[in-house]
PDB file of N, CA, C and O in Angstrom:
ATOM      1  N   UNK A   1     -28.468  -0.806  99.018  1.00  0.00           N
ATOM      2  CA  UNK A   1     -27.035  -0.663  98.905  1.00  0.00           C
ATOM      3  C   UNK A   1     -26.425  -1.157 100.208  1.00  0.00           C
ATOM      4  O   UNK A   1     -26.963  -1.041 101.309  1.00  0.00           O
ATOM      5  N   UNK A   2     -25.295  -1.695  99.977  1.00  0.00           N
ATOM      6  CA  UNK A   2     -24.620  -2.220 101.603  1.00  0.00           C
ATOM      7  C   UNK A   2     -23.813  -1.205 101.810  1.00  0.00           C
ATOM      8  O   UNK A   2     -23.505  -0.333 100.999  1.00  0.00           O
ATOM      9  N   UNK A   3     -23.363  -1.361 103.253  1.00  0.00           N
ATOM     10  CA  UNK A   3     -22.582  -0.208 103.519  1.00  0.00           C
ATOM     11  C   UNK A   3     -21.007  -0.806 103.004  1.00  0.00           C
ATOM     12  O   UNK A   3     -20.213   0.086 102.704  1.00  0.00           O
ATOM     13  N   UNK A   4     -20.581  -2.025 102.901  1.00  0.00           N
ATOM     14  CA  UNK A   4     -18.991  -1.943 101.800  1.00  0.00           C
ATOM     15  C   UNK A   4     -19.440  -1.474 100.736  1.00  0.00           C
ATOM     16  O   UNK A   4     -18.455  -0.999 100.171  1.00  0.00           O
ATOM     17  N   UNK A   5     -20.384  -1.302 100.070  1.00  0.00           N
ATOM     18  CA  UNK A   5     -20.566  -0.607  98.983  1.00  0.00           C
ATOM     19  C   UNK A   5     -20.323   0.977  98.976  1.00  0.00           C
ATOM     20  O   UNK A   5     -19.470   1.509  98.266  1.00  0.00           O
ATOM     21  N   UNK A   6     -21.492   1.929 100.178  1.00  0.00           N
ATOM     22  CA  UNK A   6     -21.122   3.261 100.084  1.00  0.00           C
ATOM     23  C   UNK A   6     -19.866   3.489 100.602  1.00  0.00           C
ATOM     24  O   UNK A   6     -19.346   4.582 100.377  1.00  0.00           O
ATOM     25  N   UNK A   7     -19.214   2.569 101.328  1.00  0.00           N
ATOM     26  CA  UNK A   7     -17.722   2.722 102.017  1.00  0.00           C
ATOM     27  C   UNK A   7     -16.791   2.949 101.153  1.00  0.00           C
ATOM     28  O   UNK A   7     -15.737   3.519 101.434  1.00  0.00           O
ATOM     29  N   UNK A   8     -17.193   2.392  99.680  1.00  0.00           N
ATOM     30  CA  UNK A   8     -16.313   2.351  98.792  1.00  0.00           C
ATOM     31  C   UNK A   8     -16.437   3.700  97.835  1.00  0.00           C
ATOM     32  O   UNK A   8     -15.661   4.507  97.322  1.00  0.00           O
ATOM     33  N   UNK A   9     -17.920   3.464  97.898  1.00  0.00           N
ATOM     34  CA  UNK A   9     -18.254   5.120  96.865  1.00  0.00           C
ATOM     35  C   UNK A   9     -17.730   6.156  97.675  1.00  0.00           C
ATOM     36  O   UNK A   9     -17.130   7.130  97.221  1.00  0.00           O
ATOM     37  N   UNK A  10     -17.875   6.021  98.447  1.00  0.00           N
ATOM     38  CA  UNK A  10     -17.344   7.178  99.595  1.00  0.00           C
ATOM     39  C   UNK A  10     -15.940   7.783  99.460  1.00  0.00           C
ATOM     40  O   UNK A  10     -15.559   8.937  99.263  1.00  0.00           O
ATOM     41  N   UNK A  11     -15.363   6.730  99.614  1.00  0.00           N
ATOM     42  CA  UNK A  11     -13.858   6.937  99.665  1.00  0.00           C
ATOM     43  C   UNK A  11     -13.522   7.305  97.990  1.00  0.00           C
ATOM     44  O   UNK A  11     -12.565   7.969  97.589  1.00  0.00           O
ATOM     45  N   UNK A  12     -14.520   6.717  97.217  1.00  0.00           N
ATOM     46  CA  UNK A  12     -13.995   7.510  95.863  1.00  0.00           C
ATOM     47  C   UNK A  12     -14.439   8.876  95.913  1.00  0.00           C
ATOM     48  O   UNK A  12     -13.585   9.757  96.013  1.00  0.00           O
ATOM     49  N   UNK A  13     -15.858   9.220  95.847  1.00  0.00           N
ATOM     50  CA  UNK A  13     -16.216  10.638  95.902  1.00  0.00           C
ATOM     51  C   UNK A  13     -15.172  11.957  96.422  1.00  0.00           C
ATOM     52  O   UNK A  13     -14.954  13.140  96.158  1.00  0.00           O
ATOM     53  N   UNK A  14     -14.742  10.951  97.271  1.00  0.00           N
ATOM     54  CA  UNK A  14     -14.074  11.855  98.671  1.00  0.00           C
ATOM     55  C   UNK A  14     -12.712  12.157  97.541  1.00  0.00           C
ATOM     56  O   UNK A  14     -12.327  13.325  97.595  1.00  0.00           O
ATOM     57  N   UNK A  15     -11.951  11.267  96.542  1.00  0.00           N
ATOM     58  CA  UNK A  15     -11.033  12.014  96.035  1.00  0.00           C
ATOM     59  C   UNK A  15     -11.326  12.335  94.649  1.00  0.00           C
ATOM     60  O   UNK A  15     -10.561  12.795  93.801  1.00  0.00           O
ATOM     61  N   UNK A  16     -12.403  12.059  94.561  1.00  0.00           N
ATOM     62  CA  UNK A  16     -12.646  12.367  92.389  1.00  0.00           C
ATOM     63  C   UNK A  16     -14.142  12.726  92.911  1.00  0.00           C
ATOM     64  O   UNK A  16     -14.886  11.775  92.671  1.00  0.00           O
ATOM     65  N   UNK A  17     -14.852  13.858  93.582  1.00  0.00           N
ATOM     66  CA  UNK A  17     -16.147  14.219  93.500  1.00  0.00           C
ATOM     67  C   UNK A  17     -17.468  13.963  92.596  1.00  0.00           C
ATOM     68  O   UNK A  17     -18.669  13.812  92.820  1.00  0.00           O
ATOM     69  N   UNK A  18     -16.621  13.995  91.455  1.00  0.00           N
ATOM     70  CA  UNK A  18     -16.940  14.108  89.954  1.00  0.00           C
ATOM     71  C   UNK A  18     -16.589  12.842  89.343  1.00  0.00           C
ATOM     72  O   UNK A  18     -15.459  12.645  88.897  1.00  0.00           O
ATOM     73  N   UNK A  19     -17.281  12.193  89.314  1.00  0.00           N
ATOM     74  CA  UNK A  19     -16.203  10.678  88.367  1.00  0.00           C
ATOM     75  C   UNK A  19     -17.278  10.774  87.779  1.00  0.00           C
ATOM     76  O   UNK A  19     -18.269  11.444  88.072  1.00  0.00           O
ATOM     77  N   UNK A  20     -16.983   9.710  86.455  1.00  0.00           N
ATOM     78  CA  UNK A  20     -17.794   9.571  85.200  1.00  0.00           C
ATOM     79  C   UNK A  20     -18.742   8.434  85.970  1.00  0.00           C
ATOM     80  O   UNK A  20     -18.409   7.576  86.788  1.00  0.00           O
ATOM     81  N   UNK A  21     -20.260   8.799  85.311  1.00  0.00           N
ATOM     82  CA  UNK A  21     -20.848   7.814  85.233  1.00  0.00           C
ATOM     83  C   UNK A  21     -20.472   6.543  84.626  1.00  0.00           C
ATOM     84  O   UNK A  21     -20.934   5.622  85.299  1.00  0.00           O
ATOM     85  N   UNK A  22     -19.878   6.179  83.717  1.00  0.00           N
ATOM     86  CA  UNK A  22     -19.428   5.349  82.914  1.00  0.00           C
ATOM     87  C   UNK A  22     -18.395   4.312  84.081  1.00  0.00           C
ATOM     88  O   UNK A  22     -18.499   3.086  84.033  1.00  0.00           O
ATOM     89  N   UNK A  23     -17.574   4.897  84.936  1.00  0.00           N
ATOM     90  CA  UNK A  23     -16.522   4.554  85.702  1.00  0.00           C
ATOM     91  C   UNK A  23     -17.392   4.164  87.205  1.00  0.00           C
ATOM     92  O   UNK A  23     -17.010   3.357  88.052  1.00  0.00           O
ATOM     93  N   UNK A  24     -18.218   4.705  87.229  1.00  0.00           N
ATOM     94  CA  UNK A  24     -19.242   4.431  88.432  1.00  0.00           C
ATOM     95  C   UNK A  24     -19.911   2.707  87.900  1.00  0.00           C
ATOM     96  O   UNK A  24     -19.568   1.567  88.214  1.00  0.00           O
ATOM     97  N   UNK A  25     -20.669   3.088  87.251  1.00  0.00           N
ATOM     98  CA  UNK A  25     -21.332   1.898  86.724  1.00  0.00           C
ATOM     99  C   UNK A  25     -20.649   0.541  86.182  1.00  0.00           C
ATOM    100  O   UNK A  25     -21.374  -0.344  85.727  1.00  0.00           O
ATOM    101  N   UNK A  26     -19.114   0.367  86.239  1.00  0.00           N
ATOM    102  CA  UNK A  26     -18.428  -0.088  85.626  1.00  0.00           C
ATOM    103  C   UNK A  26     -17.839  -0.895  87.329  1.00  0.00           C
ATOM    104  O   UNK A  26     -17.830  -2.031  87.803  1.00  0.00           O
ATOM    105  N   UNK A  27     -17.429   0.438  87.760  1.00  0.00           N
ATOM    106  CA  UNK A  27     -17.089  -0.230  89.239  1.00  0.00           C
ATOM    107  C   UNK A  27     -18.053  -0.793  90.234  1.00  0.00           C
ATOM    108  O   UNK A  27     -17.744  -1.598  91.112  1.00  0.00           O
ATOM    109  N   UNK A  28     -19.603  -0.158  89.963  1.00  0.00           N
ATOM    110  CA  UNK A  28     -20.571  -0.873  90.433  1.00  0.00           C
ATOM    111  C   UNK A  28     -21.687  -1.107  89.660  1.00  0.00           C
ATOM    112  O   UNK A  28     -22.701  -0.448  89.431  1.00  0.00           O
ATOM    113  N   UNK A  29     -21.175  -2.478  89.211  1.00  0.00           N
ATOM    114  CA  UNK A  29     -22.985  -2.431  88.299  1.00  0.00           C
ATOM    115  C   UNK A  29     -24.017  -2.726  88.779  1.00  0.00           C
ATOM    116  O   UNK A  29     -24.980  -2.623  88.020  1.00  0.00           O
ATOM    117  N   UNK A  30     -24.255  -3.147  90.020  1.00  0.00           N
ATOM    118  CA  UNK A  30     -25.663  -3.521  90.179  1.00  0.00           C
ATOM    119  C   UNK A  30     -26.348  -1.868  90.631  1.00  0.00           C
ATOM    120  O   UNK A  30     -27.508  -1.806  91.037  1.00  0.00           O
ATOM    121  N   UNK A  31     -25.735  -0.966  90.538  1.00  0.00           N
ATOM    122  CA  UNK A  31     -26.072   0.325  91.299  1.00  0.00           C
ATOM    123  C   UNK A  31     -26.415   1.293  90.064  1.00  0.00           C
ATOM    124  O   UNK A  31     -25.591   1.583  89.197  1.00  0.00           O
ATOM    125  N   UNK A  32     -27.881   1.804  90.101  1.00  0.00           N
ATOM    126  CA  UNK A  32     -27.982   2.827  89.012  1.00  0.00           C
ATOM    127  C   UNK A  32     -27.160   4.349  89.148  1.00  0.00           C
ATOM    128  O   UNK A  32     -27.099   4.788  90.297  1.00  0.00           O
ATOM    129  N   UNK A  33     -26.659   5.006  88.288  1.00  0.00           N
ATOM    130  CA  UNK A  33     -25.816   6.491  88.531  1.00  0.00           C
ATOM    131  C   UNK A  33     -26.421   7.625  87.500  1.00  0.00           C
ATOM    132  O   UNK A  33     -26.045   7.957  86.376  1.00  0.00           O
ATOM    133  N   UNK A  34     -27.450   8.064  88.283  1.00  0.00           N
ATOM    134  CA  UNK A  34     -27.925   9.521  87.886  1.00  0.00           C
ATOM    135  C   UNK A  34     -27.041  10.491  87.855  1.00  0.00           C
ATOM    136  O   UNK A  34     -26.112  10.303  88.640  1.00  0.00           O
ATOM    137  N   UNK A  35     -26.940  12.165  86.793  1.00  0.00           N
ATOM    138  CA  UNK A  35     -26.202  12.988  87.119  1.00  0.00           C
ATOM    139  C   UNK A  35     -26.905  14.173  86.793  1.00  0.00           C
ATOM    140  O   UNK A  35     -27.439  14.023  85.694  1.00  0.00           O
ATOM    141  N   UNK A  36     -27.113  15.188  87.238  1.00  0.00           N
ATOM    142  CA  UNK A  36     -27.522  16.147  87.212  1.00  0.00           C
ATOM    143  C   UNK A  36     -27.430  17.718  87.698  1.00  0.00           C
ATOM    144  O   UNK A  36     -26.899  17.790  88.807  1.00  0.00           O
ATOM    145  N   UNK A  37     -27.782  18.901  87.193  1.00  0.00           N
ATOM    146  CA  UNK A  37     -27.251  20.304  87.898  1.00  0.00           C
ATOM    147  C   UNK A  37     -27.541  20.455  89.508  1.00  0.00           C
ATOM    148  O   UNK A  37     -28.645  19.975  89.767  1.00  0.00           O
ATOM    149  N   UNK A  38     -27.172  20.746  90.148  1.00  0.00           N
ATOM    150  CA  UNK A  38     -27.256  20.969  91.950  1.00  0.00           C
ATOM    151  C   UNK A  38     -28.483  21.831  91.798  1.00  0.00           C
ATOM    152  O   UNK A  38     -29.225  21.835  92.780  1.00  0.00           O
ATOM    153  N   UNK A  39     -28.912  22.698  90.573  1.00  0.00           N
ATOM    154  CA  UNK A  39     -29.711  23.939  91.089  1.00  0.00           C
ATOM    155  C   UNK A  39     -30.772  23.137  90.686  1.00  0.00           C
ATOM    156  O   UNK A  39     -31.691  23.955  90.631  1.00  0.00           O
ATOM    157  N   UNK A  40     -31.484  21.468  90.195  1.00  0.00           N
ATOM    158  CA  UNK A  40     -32.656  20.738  89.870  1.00  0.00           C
ATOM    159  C   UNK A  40     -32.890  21.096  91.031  1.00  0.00           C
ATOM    160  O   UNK A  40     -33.791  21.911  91.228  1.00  0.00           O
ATOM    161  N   UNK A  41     -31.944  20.446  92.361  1.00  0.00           N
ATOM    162  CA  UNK A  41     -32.964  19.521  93.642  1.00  0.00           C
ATOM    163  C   UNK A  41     -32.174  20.883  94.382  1.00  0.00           C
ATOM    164  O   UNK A  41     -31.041  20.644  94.801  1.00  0.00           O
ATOM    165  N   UNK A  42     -32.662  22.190  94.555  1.00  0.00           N
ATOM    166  CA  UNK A  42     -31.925  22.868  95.184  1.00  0.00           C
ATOM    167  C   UNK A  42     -33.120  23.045  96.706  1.00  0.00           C
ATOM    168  O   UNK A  42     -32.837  23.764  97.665  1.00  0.00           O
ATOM    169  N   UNK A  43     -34.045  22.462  96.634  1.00  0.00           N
ATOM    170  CA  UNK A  43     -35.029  22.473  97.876  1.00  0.00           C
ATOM    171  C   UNK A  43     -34.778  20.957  98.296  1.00  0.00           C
ATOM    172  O   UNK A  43     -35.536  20.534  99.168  1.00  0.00           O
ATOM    173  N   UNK A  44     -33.937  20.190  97.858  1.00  0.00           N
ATOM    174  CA  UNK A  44     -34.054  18.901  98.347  1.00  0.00           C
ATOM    175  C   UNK A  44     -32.339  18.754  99.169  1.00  0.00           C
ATOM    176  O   UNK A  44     -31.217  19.124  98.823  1.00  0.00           O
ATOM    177  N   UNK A  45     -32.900  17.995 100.428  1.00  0.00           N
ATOM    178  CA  UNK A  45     -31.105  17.539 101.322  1.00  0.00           C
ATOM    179  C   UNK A  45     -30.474  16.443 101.130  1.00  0.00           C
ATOM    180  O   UNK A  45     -30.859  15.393 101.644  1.00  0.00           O
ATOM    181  N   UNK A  46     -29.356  16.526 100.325  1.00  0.00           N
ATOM    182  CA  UNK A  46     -28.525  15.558  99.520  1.00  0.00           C
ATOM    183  C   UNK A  46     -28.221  14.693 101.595  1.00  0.00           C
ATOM    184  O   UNK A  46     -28.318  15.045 102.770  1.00  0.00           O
ATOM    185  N   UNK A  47     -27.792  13.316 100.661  1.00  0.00           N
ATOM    186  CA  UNK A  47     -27.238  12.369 101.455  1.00  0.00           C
ATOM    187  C   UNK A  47     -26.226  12.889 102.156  1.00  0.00           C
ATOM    188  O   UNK A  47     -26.196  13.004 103.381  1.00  0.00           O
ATOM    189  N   UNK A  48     -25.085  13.325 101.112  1.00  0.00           N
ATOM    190  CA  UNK A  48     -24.004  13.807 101.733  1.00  0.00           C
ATOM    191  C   UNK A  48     -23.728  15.082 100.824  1.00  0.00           C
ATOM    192  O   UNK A  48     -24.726  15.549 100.277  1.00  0.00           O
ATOM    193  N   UNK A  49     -22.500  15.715 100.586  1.00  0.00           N
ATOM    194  CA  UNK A  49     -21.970  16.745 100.272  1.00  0.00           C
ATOM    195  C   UNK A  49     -20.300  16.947 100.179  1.00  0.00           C
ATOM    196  O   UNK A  49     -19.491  16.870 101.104  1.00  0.00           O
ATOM    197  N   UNK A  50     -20.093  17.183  98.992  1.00  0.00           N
ATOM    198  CA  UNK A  50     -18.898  17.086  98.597  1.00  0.00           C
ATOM    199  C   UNK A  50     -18.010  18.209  98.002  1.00  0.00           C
ATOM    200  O   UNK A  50     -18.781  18.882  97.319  1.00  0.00           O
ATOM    201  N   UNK A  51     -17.153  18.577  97.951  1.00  0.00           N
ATOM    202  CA  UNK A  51     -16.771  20.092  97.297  1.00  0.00           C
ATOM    203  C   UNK A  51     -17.757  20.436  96.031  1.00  0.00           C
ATOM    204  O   UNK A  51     -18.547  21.374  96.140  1.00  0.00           O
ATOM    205  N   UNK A  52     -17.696  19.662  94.834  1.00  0.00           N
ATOM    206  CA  UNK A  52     -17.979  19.969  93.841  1.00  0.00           C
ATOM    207  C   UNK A  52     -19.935  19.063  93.559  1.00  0.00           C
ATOM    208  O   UNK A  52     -20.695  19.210  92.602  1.00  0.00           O
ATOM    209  N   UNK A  53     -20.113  18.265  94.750  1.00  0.00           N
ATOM    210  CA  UNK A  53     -21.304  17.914  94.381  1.00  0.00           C
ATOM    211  C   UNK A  53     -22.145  17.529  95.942  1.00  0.00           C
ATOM    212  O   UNK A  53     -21.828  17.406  97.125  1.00  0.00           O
ATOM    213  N   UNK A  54     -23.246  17.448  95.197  1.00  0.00           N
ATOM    214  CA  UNK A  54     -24.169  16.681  96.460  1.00  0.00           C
ATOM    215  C   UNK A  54     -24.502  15.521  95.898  1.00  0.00           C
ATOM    216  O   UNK A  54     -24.505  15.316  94.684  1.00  0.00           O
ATOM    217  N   UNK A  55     -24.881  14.478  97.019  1.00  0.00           N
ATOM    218  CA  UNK A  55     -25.153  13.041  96.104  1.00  0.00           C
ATOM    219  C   UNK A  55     -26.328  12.631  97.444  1.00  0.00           C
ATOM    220  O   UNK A  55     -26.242  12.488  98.663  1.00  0.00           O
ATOM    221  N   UNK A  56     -27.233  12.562  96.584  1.00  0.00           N
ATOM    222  CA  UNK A  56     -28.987  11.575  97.259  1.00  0.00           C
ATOM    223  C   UNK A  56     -28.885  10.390  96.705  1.00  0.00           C
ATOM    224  O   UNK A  56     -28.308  10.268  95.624  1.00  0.00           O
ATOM    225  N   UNK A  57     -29.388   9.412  97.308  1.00  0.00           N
ATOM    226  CA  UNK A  57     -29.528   8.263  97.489  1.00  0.00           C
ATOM    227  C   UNK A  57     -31.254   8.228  96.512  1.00  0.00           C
ATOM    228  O   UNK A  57     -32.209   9.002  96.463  1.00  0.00           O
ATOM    229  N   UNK A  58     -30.950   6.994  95.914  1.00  0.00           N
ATOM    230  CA  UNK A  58     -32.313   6.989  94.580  1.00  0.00           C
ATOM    231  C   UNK A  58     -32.814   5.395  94.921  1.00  0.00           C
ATOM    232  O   UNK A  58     -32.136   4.368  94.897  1.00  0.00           O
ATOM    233  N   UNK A  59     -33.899   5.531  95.166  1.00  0.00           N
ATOM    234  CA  UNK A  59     -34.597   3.912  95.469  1.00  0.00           C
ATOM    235  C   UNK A  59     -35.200   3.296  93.782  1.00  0.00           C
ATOM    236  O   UNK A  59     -36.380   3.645  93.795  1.00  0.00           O
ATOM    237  N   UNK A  60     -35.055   2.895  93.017  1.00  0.00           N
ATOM    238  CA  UNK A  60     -35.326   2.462  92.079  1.00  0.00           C
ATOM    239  C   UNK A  60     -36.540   1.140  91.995  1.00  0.00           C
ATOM    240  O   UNK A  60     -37.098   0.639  91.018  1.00  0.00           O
ATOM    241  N   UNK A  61     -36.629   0.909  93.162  1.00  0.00           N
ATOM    242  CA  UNK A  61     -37.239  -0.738  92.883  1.00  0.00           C
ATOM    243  C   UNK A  61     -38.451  -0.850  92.565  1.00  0.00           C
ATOM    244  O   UNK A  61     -38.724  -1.916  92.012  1.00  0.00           O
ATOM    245  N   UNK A  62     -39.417  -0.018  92.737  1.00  0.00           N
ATOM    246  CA  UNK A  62     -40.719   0.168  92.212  1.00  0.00           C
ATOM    247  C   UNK A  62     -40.811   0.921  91.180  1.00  0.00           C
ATOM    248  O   UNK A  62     -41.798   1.657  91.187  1.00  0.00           O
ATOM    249  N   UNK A  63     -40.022   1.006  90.159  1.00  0.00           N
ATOM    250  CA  UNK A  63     -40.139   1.652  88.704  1.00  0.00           C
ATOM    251  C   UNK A  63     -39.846   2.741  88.575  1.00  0.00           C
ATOM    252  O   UNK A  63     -39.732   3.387  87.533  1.00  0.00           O
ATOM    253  N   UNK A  64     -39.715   3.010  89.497  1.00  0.00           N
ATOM    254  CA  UNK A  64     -40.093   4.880  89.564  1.00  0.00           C
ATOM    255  C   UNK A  64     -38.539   5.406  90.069  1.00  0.00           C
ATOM    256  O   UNK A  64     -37.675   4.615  90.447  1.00  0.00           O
ATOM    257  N   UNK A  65     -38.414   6.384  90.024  1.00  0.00           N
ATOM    258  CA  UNK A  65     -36.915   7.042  90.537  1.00  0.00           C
ATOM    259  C   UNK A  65     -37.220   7.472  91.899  1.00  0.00           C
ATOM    260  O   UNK A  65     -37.887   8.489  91.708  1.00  0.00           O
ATOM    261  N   UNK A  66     -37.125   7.295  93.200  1.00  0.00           N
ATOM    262  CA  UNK A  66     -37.673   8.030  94.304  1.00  0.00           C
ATOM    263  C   UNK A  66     -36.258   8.531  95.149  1.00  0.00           C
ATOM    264  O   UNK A  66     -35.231   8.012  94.714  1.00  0.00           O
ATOM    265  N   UNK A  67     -36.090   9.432  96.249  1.00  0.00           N
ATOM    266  CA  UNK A  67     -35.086   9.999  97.007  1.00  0.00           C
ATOM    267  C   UNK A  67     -35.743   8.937  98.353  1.00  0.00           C
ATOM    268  O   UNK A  67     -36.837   8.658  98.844  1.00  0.00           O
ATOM    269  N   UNK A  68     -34.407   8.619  98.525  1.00  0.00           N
ATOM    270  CA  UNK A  68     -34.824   7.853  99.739  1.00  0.00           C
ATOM    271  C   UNK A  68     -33.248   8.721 100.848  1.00  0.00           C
ATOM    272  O   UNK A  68     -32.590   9.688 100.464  1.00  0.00           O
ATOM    273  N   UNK A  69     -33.072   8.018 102.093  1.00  0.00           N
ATOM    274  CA  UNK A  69     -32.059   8.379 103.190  1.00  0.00           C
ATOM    275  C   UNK A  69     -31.909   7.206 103.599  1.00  0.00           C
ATOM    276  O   UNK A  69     -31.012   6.937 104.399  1.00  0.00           O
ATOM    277  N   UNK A  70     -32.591   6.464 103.222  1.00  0.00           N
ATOM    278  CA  UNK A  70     -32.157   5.265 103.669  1.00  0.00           C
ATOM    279  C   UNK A  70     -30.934   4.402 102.964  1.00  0.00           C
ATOM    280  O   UNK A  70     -31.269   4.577 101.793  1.00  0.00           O
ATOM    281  N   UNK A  71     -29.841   3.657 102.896  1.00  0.00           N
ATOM    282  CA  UNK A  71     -28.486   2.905 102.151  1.00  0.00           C
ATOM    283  C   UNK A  71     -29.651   1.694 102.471  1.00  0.00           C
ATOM    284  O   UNK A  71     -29.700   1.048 101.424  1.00  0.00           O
ATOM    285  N   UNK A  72     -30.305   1.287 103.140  1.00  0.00           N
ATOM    286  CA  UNK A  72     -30.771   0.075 102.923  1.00  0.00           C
ATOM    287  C   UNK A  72     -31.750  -0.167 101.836  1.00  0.00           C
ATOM    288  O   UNK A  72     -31.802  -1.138 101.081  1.00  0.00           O
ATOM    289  N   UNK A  73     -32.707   1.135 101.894  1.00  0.00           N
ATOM    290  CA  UNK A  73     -33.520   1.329 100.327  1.00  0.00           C
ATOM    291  C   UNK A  73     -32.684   1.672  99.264  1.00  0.00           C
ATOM    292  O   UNK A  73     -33.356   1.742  98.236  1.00  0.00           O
ATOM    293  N   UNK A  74     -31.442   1.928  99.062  1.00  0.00           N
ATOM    294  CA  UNK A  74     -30.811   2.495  97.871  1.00  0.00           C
ATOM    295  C   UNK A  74     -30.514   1.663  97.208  1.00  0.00           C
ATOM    296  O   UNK A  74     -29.948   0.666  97.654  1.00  0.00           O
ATOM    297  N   UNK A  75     -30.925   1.883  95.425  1.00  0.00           N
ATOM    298  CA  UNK A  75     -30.368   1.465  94.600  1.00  0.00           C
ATOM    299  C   UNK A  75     -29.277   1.751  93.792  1.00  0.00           C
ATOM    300  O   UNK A  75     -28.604   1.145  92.958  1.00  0.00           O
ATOM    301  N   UNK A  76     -29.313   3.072  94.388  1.00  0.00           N
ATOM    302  CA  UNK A  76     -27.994   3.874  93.311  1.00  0.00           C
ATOM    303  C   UNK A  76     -28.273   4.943  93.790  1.00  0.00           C
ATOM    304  O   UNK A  76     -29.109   5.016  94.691  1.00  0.00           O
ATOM    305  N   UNK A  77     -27.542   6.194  93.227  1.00  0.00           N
ATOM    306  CA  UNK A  77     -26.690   7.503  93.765  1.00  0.00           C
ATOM    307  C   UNK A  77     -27.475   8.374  92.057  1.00  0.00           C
ATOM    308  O   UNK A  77     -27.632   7.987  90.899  1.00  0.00           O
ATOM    309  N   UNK A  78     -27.768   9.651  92.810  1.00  0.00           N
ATOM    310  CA  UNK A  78     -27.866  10.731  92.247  1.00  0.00           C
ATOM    311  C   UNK A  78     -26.500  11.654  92.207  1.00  0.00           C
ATOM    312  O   UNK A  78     -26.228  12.245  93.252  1.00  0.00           O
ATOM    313  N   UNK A  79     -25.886  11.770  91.417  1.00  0.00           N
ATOM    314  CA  UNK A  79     -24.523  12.636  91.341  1.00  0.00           C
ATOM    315  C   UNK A  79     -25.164  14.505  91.073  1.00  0.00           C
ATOM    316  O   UNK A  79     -25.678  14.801  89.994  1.00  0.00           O
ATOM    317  N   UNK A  80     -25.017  15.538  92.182  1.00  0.00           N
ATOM    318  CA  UNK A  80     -26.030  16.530  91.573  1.00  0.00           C
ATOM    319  C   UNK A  80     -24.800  17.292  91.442  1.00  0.00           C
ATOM    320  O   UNK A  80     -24.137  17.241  92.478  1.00  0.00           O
ATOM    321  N   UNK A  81     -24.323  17.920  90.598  1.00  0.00           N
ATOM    322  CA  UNK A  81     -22.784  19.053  90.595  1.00  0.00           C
ATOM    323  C   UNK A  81     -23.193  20.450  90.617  1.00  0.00           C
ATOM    324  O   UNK A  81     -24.137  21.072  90.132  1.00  0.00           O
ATOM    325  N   UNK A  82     -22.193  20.742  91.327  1.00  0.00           N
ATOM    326  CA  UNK A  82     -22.413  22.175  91.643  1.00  0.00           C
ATOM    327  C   UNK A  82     -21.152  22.771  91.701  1.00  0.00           C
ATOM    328  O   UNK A  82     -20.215  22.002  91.494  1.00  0.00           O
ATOM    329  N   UNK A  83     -20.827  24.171  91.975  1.00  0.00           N
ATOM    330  CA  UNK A  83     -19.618  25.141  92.206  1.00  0.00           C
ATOM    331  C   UNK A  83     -19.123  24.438  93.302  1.00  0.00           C
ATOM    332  O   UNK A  83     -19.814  23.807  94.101  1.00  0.00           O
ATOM    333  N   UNK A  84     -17.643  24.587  93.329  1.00  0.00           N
ATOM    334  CA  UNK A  84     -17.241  24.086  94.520  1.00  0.00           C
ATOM    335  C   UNK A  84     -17.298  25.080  95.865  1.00  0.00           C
ATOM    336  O   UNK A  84     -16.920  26.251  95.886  1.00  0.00           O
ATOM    337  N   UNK A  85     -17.854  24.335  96.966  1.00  0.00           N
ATOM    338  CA  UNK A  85     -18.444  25.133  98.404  1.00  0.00           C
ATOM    339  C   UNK A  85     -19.852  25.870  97.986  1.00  0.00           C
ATOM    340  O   UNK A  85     -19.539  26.899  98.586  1.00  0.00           O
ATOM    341  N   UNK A  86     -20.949  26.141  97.533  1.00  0.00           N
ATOM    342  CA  UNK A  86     -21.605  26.537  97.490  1.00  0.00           C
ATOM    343  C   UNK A  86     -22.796  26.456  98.082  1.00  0.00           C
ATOM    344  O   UNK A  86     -23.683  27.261  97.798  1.00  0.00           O
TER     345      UNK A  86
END
């Protein structure tokens, strides 16, 4: 992922936490968009953190779904939702 890319997810997250996958993938297609409950990866440390979600970074390129920290390994965003502040 480049960073004008998360610059951009960013600044969306930051006012719609929650956006549709559909609207994600639409605004970025080369980027895969996972979504899932906060309490799956509740032993795992999201990328960042948002009122209503946490979002990890997902390396896709070897077939497999992996958590990476790296934006240079990222293929796309895990959307994980949760209560807001929790």
């Amino acid at each position: 992922m480049e960073d004008s890319e998360w610059t951009r997810l960013d600044g969306l997250l930051v006012t719609q936490p929650t956006p549709s996958l559909a609207a994600l993938r639409q605004d970025f297609p080369g980027l895969v968009f996972v979504r899932c409950d906060a309490e799956d990866l509740a032993d795992s440390s999201p990328f960042r953190r948002y009122p209503t979600a946490d979002v990890f970074l997902v390396d896709t390129r070897n077939h497999c779904l992996s958590m990476t920290q790296s934006l240079a390994e990222a293929t796309g965003l895990l959307v994980a939702e949760r209560a807001p502040d929790t």
